[in-house]
N, C-alpha and C positions, 0 to 999 in steps of 0.2 A: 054804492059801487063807484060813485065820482066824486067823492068826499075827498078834499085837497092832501089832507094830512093821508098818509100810505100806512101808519099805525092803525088807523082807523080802518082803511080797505081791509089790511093785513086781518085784522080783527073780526070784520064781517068773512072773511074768505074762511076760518078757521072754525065758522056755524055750520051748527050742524041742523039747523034750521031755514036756513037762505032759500028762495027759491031757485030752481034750476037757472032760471036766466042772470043771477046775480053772480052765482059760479060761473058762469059763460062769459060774463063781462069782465068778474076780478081774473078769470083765467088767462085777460089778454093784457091784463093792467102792467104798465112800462115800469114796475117797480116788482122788481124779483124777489122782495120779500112775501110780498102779495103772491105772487104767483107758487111759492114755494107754499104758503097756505094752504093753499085751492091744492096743490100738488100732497098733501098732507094730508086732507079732511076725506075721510070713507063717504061719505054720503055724494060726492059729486060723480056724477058720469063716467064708463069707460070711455069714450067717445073725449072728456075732457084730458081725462088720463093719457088715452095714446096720445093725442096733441102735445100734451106736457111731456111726454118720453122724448119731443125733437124740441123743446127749449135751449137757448141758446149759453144760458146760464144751467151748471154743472150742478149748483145745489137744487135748482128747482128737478131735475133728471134724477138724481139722488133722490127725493122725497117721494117720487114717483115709483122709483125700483121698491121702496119701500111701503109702499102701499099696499093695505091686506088687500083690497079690492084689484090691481092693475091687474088688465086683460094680460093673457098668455102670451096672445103679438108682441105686445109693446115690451112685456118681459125678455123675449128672445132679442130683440131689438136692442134693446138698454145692455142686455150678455155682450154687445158688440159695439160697446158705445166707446166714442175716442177719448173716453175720460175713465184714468186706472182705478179713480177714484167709485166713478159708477157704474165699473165694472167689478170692484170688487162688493158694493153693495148686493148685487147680485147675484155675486157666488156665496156672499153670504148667510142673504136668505134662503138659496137655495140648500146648502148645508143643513141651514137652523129648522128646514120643514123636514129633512130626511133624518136630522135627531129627533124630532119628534114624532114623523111615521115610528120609529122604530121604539120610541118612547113607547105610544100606543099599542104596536104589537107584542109588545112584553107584556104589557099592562095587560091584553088579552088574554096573553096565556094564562099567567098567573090566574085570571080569574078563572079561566076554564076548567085549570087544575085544580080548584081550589073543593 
């Protein structure tokens, strides 16, 4: 996690392996690639997650709306974010889960009927 090259952080931040405290540190690492990793990888923390919905950099906020794992908060939070950018992420995904609510409820029927 204090490896000089930020390739290398970026790389450990994107394990899905890391122990929690390694995510805890690349989460704070001054290289928003890094940080965009950690904002990326399922297995870290809500707790890192909401932290990373108030990054100052857009793309690390972006990787975070998109995260299957991001708390509900920090999703309402990100709906209201000063960036049209990661605000649209967020309308997006929210879209893409109500096509597939409804994906699913067809797929019910169908087999109900069947």
């Amino acid at each position: 996690a204090t490896h000089r090259d930020p390739k290398i952080r970026a790389s450990a931040a994107a394990s899905y392996h890391a122990p929690e405290e390694v995510y805890e540190a690349l989460s704070r690492d001054e290289d928003a690639e890094v940080r965009a990793c950690i904002a990326k990888n399922e297995q870290v923390s809500c707790d890192i997650l909401r932290r990373l919905a108030h990054d100052d950099d857009e793309r690390v906020r972006g990787f975070v709306a998109l995260n299957f794992f991001v708390p509900a908060d920090a999703m309402t939070e990100l709906a209201e974010d000063p960036s049209a950018v990661v605000r649209g992420l967020v309308d997006w995904k929210a879209r893409l889960a109500e096509q597939e609510s409804a994906d699913d409820t067809e797929r019910a029927r169908e087999l109900a009927s069947a």
